[in-house]
C-alpha positions in Angstrom: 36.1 21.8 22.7 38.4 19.6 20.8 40.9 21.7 18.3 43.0 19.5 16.2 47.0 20.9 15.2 47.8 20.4 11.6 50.8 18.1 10.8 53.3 20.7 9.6 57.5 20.3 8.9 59.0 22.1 11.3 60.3 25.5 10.7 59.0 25.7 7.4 57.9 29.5 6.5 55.0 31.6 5.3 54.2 34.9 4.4 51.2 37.1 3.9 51.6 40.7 2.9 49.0 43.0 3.0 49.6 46.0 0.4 47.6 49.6 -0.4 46.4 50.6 -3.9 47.0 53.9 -4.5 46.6 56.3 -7.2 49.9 57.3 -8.8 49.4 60.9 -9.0 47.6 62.2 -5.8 48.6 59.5 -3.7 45.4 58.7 -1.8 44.0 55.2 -1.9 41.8 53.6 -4.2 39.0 50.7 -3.8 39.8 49.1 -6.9 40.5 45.2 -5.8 37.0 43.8 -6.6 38.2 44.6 -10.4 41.4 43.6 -10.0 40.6 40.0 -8.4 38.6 37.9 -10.4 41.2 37.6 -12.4 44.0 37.4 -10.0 42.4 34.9 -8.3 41.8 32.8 -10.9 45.8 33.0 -12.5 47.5 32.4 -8.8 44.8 29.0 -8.6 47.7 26.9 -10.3 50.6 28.9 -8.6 52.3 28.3 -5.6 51.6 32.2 -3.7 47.9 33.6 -3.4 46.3 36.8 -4.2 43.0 37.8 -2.1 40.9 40.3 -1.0 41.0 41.7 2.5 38.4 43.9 4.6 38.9 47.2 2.3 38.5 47.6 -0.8 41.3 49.4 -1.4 43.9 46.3 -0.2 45.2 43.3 -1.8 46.4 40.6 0.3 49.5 38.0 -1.5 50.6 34.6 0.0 53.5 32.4 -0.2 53.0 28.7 -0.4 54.9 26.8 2.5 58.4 27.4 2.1 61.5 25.1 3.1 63.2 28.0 3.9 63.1 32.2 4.0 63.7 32.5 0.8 61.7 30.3 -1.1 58.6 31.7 0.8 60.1 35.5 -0.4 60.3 34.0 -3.9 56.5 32.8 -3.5 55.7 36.6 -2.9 57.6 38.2 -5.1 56.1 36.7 -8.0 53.0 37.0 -6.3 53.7 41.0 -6.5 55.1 40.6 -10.4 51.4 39.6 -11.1 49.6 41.9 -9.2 51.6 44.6 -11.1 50.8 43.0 -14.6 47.4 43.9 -13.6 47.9 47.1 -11.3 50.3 48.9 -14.0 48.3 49.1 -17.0 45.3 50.0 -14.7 47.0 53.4 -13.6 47.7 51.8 -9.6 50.4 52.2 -7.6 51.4 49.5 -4.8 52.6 50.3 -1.1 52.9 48.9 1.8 52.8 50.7 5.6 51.2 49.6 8.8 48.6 53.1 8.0 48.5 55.3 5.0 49.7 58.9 5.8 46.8 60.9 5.3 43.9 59.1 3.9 40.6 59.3 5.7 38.3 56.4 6.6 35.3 57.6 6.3 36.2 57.3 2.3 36.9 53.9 2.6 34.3 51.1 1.3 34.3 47.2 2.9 34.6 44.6 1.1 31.4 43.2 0.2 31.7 39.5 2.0 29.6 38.3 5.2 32.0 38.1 7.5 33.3 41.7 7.4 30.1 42.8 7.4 29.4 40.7 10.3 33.0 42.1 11.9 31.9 46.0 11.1 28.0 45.8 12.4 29.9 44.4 16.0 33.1 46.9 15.8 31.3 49.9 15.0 33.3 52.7 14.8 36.8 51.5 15.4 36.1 48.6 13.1 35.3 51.1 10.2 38.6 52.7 11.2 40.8 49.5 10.9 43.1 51.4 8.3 45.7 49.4 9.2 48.2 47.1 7.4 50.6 44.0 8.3 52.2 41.4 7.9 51.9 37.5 8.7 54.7 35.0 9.4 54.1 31.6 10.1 56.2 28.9 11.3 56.1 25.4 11.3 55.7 23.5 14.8 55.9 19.5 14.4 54.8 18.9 17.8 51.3 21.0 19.0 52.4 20.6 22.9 55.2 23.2 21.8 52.6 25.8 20.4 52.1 27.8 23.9 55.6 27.3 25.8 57.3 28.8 22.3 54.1 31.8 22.3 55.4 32.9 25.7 58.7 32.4 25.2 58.3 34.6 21.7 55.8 37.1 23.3 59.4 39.0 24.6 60.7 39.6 21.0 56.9 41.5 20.4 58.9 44.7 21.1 61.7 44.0 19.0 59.7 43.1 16.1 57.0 45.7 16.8 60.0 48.0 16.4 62.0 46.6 13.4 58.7 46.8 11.6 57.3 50.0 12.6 55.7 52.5 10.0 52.8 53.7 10.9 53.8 57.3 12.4 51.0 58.9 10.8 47.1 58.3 10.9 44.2 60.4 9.3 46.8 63.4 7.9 48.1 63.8 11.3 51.9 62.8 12.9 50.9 60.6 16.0 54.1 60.9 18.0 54.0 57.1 17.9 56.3 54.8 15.5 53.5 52.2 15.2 49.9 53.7 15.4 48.8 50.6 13.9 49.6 48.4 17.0 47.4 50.3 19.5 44.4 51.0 16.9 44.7 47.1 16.2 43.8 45.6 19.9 40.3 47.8 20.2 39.2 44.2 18.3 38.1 41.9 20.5 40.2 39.1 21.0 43.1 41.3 19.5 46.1 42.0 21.2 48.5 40.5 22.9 48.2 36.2 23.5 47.3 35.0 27.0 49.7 33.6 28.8 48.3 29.9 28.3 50.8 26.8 29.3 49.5 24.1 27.2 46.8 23.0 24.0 43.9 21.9 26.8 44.1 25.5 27.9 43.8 27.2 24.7 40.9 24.6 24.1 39.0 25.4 27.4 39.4 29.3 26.4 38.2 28.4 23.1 35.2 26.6 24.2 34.5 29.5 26.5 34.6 32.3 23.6 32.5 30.0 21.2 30.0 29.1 24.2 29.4 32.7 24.8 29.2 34.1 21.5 32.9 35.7 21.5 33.4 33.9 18.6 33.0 31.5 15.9 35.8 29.6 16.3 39.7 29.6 16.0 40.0 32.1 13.0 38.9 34.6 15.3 41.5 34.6 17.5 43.4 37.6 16.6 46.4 38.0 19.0 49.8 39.5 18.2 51.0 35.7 17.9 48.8 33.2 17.6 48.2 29.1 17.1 47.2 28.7 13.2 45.6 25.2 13.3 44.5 24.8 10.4 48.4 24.9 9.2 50.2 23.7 12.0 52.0 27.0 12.6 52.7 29.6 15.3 51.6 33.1 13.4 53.2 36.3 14.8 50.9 38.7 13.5 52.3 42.1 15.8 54.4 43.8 12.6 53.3 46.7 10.8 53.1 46.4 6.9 57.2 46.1 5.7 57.7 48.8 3.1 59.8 46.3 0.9 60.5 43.0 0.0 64.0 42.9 1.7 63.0 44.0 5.0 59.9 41.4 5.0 62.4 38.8 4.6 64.7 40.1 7.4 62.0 39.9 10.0 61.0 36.6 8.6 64.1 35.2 9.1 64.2 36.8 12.8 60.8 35.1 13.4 61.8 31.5 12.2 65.1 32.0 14.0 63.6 33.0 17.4 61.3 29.8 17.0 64.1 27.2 15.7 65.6 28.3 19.0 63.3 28.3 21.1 62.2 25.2 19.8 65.5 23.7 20.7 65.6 24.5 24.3 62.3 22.7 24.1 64.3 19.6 23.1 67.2 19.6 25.2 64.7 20.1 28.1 65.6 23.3 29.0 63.1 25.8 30.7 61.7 28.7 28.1 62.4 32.4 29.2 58.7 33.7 30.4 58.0 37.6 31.9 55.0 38.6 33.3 51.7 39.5 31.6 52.0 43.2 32.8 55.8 43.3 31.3 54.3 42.2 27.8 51.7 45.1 27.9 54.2 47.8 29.1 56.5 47.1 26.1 54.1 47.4 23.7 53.3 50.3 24.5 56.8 51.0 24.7 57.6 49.4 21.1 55.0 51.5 19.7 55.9 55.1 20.8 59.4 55.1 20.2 60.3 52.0 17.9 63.9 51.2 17.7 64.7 54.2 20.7 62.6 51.9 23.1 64.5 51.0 25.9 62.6 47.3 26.9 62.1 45.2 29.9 64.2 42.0 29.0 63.5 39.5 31.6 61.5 38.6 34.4 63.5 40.7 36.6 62.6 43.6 35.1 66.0 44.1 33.6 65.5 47.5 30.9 67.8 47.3 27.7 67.5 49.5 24.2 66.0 47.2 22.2 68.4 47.8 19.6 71.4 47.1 21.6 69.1 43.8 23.1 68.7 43.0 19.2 72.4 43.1 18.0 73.1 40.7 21.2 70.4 38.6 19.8 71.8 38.2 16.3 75.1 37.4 17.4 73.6 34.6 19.7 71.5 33.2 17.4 73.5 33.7 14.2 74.5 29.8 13.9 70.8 28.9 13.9 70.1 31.7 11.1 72.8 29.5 9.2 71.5 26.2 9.9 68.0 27.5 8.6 69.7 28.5 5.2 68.8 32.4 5.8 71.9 33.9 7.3 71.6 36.8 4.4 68.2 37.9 5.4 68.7 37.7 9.1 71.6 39.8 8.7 69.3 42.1 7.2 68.0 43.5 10.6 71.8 44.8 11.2 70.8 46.4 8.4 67.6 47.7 9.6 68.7 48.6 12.7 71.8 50.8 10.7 69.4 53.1 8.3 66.7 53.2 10.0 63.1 51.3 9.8 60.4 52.7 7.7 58.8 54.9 10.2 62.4 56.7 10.7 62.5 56.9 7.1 58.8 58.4 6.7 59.5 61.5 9.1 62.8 62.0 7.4 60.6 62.5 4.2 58.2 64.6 5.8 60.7 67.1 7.6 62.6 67.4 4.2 59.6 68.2 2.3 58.0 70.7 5.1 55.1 68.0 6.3 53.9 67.3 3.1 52.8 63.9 3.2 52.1 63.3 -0.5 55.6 63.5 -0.2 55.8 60.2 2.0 53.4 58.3 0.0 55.4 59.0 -2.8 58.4 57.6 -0.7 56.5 55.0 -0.3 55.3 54.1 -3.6 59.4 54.5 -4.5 60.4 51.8 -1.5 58.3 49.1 -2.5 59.5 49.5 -6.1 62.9 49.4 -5.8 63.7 48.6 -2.0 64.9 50.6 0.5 67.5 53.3 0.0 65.2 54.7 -2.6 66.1 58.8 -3.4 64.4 60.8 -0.9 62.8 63.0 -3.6 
């Protein structure tokens, strides 16, 4: 089947967070959107940034427009938040953002009441009813759709790093998983989830695209739910592997370290230089790697098999790529993930919370509920 590519500028930026209502006082989530929305909807229609529903009830889902740069997409979603609070504050609801909630069940949970997730639930079953997960989206714009799946591969070795930077998710259902990102493994029991296949060009993503339509996989392209993916309808690559950032700072950071990676990347493409690849089985071992110990993963790196800590692999990366984060006018946020990589990424910061206050994990949502308010650093208690 023929899949057009949207015209789109290239490395332009876009965000979607996805964020938890909460109640302010016990900390467990509350399925309030549907009363939130109607009118949220209706005051973003004229604004650059979107708010929307998402699978539960209990989510809200804000959008930049297409920004020139890092920042101007950030600025998209933090007034996006500023009128999600006008409406969440007087309501008596808190906002967070984590790739799970720490102890809420989801068996309490309702779905959203639109076909489609219906449709998604009656297929998934039981692990689609426990998609209690959160994330983030970044896309970036690709001028040229025969670049899509040589910059995917090439990308699909920074998974780990940004799997790791973004991780928090280390508990799920009340329990501590032993894992910095839960979220990534419960995630990929969707089909077509996961990580991308290893495609070389847009025919082959259209022949596996007529294959998953032809045989009911799918309905088409939107269904497509790997770690990074083509957006066609926007012209983008869309790395969708990060757990929810816990604030607006660190969203940015990883941003900038997505649009980075691409400009580069992008750029070998143009001087006609080869693109890094690994093999498929690499990829799927550092995930797993990424997700049980976050930042203390120690990676495979190359084709070679080469091992490396990602966060000693990271700092080389950022003093690499540094003069492209500077070109791209988002030096400041990409500097961020030194940042990041210095105090720790919110799952380090969520078992901090819970050792201090003996396991308690009101105690982390509360954390939580602090971090998105006023960034990271927030008093412990």
């Amino acid at each position: 089947m023929t899949q057009d590519f949207a015209e789109s500028d290239r490395s332009t930026v876009g965000l979607e967070w996805e964020i938890m209502l909460a109640d302010p006082e016990t900390g467990d989530l509350v399925g309030r959107a549907p009363q939130l929305l109607a009118a949220l909807e209706d005051e973003s229609a004229a604004e650059r940034h979107t708010v929307t529903g998402e699978l539960l009830t209990n989510t809200i889902e804000v959008t930049s427009g297409i920004g020139r740069d890092v920042a101007h997409a950030v600025g998209d979603i933090a007034q996006a938040i500023s009128a999600v609070r006008a409406a969440t504050d007087p309501a008596g609801i808190e906002l967070l953002s984590a790739g799970s909630h720490p102890f809420a069940q989801w068996f309490d949970q309702q779905v959203t009441d639109k076909t489609r997730y219906h449709r998604m639930i009656e297929r998934t079953q039981w692990w689609g009813r426990n998609m209690m997960i959160w994330g983030i989206h970044v896309h970036i714009g690709i001028e040229d759709r025969d670049k899509v799946f040589p910059i995917i591969n090439a990308l699909a070795g920074f998974l780990p790093h940004l799997q790791a930077l973004s991780a928090s998710s280390p508990f799920w259902a009340g329990e501590r998983t032993g894992y910095a990102s839960n979220r990534a493994l419960v995630f990929q029991q969707l089909p077509t989830a996961g990580l991308p296949w290893m495609l070389e060009s847009w025919s082959d993503f259209e022949r596996y695209l007529d294959d998953m339509v032809r045989t009911g996989v799918m309905a088409d392209s939107t269904e497509v739910r790997w770690d990074i993916r083509p957006a066609p309808r926007w012209g983008t690559i869309e790395v969708r592997a990060c757990d929810g950032l816990s604030t607006l700072t660190e969203l940015a950071s990883v941003a900038s370290l997505v649009q980075v990676l691409v400009e580069h990347f992008s750029r070998m493409l143009d001087d006609g230089r080869e693109l890094p690849t690994m093999p498929a089985w690499f990829h799927r071992e550092n995930k797993w790697r990424a997700a049980r110990y976050g930042l203390d993963a120690t990676i495979i790196t190359d084709a070679a098999g080469t091992q490396r800590r990602v966060g000693e692999h990271l700092r080389e990366t950022l003093d690499a790529l540094e003069p492209i984060a500077v070109d791209l006018g988002c030096a400041a946020e990409f500097a961020g993930i030194g940042t990041i990589l210095a105090d720790g990424a919110s799952y380090q910061r969520q078992l901090r919370v819970a050792e201090a206050s003996d396991g308690d994990l009101r105690a982390v949502v509360q954390h939580l509920i602090r971090e998105f308010r006023t960034g990271p650093g927030a008093p412990v208690v």
